[in-house]
Structure formats: structure tokens, C-alpha cells
MARSE-168057 format. One record per atom (N, C-alpha, C): x, y, z. Coordinates in steps of 0.2 Angstrom, whole numbers, plus 5000, padded with zeros to 4 digits. Example, Ala and Ser with C-alpha at 12.3 -4.5 7.8 and 13.67 -1.06 7.14 Angstrom:
% MARSE-168057
506649725039
506249785039
506649845039
506449895035
506849955036
506450005039
***
This chain:
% MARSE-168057
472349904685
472749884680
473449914680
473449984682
474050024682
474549984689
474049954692
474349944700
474749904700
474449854693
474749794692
475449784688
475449844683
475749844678
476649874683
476449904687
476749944693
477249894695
477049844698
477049784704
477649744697
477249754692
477549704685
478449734685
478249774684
478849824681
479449834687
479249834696
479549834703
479949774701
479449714700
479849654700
480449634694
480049664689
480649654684
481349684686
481249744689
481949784690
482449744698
481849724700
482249704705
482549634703
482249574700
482549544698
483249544694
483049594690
483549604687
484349654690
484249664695
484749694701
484849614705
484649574704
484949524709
485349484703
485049474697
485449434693
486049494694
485949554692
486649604691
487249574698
487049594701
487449544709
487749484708
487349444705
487449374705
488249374700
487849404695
488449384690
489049454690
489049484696
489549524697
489949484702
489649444706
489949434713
490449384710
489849314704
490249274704
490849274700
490849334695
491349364690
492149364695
491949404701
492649414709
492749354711
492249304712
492349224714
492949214710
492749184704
493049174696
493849194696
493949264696
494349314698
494949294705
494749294708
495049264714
495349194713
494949144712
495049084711
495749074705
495649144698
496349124694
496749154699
496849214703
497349224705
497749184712
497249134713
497349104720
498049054719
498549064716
499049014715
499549034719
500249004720
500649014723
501448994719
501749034718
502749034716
503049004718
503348964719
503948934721
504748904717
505348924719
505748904716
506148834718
506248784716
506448704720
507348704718
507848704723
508448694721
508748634723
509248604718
509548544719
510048554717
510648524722
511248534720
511648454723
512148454718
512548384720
513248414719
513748364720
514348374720
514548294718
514848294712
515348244708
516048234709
516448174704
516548174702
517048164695
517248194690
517248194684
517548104683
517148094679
517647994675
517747994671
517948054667
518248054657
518648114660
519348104656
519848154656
519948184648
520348224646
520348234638
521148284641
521548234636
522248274636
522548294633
522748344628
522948364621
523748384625
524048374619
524648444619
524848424610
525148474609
525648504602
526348494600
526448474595
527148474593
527248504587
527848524585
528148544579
528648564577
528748544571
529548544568
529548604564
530248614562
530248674556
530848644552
530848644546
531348664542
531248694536
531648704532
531748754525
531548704520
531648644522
531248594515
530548564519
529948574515
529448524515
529448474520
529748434514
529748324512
530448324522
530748344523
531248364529
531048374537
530448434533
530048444540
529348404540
529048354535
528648324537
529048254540
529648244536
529848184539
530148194548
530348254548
530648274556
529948254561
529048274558
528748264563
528448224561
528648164558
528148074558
528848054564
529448064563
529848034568
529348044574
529448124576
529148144584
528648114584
528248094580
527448064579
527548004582
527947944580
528047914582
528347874589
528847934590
529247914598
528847954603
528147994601
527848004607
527147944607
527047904601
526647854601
526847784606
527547794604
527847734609
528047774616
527947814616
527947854624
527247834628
526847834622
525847834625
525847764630
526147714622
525947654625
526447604630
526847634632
527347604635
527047644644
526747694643
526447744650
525647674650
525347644645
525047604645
524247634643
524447694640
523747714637
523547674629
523147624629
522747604623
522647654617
522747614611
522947664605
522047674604
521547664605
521147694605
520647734608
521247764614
521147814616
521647864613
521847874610
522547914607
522147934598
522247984600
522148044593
522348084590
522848064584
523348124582
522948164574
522948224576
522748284572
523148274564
522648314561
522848324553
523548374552
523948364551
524548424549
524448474548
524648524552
524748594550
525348614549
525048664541
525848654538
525748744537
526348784539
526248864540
527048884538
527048944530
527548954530
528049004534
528249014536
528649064541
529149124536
528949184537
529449224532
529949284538
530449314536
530849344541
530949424537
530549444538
530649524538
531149584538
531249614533
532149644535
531849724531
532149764536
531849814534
532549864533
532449894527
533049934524
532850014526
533650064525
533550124527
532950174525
532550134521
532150174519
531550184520
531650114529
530750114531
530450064527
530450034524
530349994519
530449914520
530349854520
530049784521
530149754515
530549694518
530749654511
530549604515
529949524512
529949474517
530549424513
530549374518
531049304514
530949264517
530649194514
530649144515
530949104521
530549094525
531049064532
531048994533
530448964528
530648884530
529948864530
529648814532
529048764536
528948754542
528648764546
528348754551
527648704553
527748634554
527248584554
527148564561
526548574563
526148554570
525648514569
525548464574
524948424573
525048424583
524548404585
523948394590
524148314592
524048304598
523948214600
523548234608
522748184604
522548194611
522448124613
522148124620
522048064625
521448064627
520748044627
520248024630
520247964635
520247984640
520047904644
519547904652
519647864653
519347864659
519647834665
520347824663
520547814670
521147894670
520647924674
520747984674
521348004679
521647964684
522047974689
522947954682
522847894682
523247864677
523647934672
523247964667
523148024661
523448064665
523248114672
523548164674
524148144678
524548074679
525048044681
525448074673
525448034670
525748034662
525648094659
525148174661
525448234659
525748274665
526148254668
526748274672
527448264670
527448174668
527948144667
528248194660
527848234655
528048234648
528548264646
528848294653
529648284653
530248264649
530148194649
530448134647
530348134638
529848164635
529848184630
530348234626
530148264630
530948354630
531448344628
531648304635
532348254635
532548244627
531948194624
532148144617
532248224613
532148274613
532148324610
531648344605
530948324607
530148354605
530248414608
530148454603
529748514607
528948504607
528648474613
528148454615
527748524619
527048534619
526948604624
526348554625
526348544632
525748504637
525048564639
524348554636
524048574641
523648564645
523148604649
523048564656
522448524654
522448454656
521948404656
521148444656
520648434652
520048444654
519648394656
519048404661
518448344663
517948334662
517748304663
516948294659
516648224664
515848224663
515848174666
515248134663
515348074662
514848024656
514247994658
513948034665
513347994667
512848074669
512948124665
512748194664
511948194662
511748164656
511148164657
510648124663
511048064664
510648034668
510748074676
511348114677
511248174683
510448204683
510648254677
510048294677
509448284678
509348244675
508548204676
508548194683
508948154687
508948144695
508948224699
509248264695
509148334701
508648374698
508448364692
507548384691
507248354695
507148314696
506748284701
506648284708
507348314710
507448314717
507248404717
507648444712
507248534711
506548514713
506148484709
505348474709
505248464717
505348424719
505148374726
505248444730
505848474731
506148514734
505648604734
505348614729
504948674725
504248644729
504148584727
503348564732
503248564739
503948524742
503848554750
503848624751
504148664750
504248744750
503548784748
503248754743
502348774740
502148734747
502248674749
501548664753
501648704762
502348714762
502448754771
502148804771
502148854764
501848914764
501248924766
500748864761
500448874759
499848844765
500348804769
499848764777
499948844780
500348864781
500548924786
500048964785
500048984779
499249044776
498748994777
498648934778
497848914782
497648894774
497948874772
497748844764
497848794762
497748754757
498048694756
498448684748
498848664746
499248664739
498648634736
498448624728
498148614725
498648564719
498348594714
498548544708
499148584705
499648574702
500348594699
500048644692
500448714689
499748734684
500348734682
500948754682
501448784675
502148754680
502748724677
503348744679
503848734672
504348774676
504948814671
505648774673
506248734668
506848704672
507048784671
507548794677
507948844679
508648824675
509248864675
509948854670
510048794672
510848744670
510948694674
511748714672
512048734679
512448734681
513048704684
513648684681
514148664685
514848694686
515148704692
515548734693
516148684697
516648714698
517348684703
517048684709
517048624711
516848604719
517248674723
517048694729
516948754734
517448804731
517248794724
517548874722
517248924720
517448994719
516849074719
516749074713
516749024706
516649044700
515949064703
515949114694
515249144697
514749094690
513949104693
513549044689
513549104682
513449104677
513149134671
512249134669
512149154665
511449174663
511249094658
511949084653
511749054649
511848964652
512248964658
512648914662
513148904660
513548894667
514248884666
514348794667
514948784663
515148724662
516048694663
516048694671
516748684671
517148624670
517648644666
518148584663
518648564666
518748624669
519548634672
519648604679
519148574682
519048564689
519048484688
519348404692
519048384693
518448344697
518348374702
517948374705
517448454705
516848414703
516448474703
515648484707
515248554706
514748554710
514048584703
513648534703
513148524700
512248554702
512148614700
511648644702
510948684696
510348654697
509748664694
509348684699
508948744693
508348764698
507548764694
507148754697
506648734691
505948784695
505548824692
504948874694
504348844695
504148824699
503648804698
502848864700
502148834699
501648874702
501148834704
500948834711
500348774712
499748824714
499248784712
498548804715
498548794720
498048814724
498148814731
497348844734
497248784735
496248784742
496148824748
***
């Protein structure tokens, strides 16, 4: 009875070491399998052209009366509107700014260190911008604004910005090209290690990026977005992580 109970008790423990085993080993199986993925970065870059321009410049008058210095900048408001249109830019591209109206005072200081102000007059600016898309034409026409000077505006030109109006439909197309480009890259490695890619588990878009065609701007953290260029270079990077057999 003892012999048996003996024999009872051998089996029990060994059984119980081989499930210990089982569910140890398959535990590392398990284990291995999440860590079996694989990193990759996918980059896509293009190079554009901008097809929106945006033009501003500033004018402003001054005098000592109000009703004088606004009537001095509806003239100039005027003779640069017929400047726009006669360059052949349509008035609904042309946008003139709300008034800014700024008193100006002239400082005189007495022997005693001492500041007296006095009243120097008005000072009235307003803004006229240009959106368009024929973008060669607009940087032709801020060259020429010369010719404005001449009439005696004091006109201050600045540099044209660019932009470009097919921006979202870009990105999506270089998402996709980062992806495709991140997959090939996962699967060379992963043929090389004697593996196979598996199923896609996580990916991450990377910043999107546009910069001055072949120039040293440096990219930022948060992305950089150049205006000042018209021709520019457009780059995303997107993280991807594959399974892998």
C-alpha cells in the first residue's frame, strides 16, 4: 500500500515538473514572439513649386489735422489702386487694411533734465496686399513700385511670400510614399536576418517639413515652413514597426 501510495506521489511531482516546463517555456515562446518586431523609418521628399504669391507693402501720410491726413491717404489709396489695375491685377485680389491712426509727439527737454511733450501731428498707415496666382506677373509688379515713389507715396515694399494650394493633397501623396519607402527598408532587413516581414503593429507621421530648395535651412522640432523661397523642398518622415516570422 505504501509502495503504491510512493509510485502515487513520484508521479504526481513529476507531472507536475513537466507542466512547470511547459508553462515556463511557453511563457519565453510568448515572450519572444512580442519582442520579435522590427523599427523602421520611411522618408519622402519632393521638391515644388510655389502657385500663390502674397504681396503687402505700407503707406502713410502725416499731418497736424486729422480730416487732412486722412484725406492725404484716400488720395494715395487711390493712385496706388489705379497703379494695381492698370499692372492688370483684378480688384479681388487687392486688399487694403483698416487705418492706423498714431499720434506722433516731439520731446524737448529743458535745462533741468526735465521733458516737455507736444503734439506733433497724425500719422496714418494702412497695408495693401495682393494675393494671386500668377505668381511671375506680382514679383514683375513688386520691382516696378518705383513708379509709385515717383508720384510721391511714400510706399515701403515687402518681400513677396509663397505658398502653395495643393499642400494637403502633397502630403497625403508623401505619406504614402514615407510608408511604401519604411516597408521596403523593413522587408531588406528583415530577408537578410533570414526572416520574413509580418503584419504592420504601430506607425507614427514624422514632422512635415518644408524648406528653400538646395538651401542649409535647418529643419526644426516643431517644422519649419518656408515663405520666403519660391521654389521649395518638402520632406516627411513617418515610424513605422513590423512583425516579422
Amino acid at each position: 500500500m505504501s509502495s503504491n501510495k510512493s509510485i502515487i506521489s513520484v508521479s504526481i511531482v513529476a507531472v507536475s515538473i513537466i507542466l512547470s516546463v511547459f508553462i515556463l517555456s511557453n511563457a519565453f515562446v510568448n515572450r519572444n514572439k512580442t519582442d520579435n518586431t522590427i523599427s523602421v523609418t520611411g522618408l519622402s521628399e519632393r521638391s515644388f513649386e510655389s502657385d500663390l504669391i502674397v504681396w503687402r507693402s505700407n503707406y502713410s501720410v502725416k499731418n497736424s489735422r486729422l480730416t487732412d491726413a486722412y484725406a492725404g491717404l484716400k488720395n494715395q489709396t487711390a493712385k496706388i489702386a489705379d497703379f494695381l489695375s492698370k499692372k492688370g491685377i483684378e480688384s479681388k485680389d487687392i486688399t487694403f487694411s483698416a487705418v492706423d491712426i498714431t499720434k506722433d509727439y516731439q520731446y524737448i527737454y529743458n535745462q533741468n533734465g526735465t521733458s516737455q511733450s507736444i503734439f506733433d501731428g497724425y500719422t496714418l498707415t494702412q497695408t495693401v496686399s495682393i494675393s494671386s496666382t500668377q505668381v511671375t506677373k506680382i514679383e514683375t509688379i513688386s520691382r516696378e513700385i518705383t513708379e509709385l515713389i515717383n508720384q510721391g507715396i511714400e510706399i515701403n515694399s515687402m518681400p513677396p511670400q509663397y505658398y502653395y494650394t495643393k499642400l494637403a493633397d502633397l502630403k497625403i501623396a508623401m505619406l504614402a510614399e514615407a510608408t511604401e519607402d519604411g516597408k521596403l527598408r523593413a522587408t531588406t532587413i528583415a530577408e537578410n536576418g533570414g526572416a520574413r516581414l509580418g503584419n504592420l503593429k504601430n506607425s507614427t507621421m514624422g514632422v512635415f517639413q518644408i524648406v528653400a530648395l538646395n538651401s542649409s535651412e535647418e529643419y526644426s522640432w516643431g517644422g519649419s515652413f518656408n515663405t520666403s523661397s519660391k521654389y521649395k523642398t518638402a520632406t516627411v518622415t513617418v515610424r513605422l514597426q513590423y512583425n516579422i516570422k
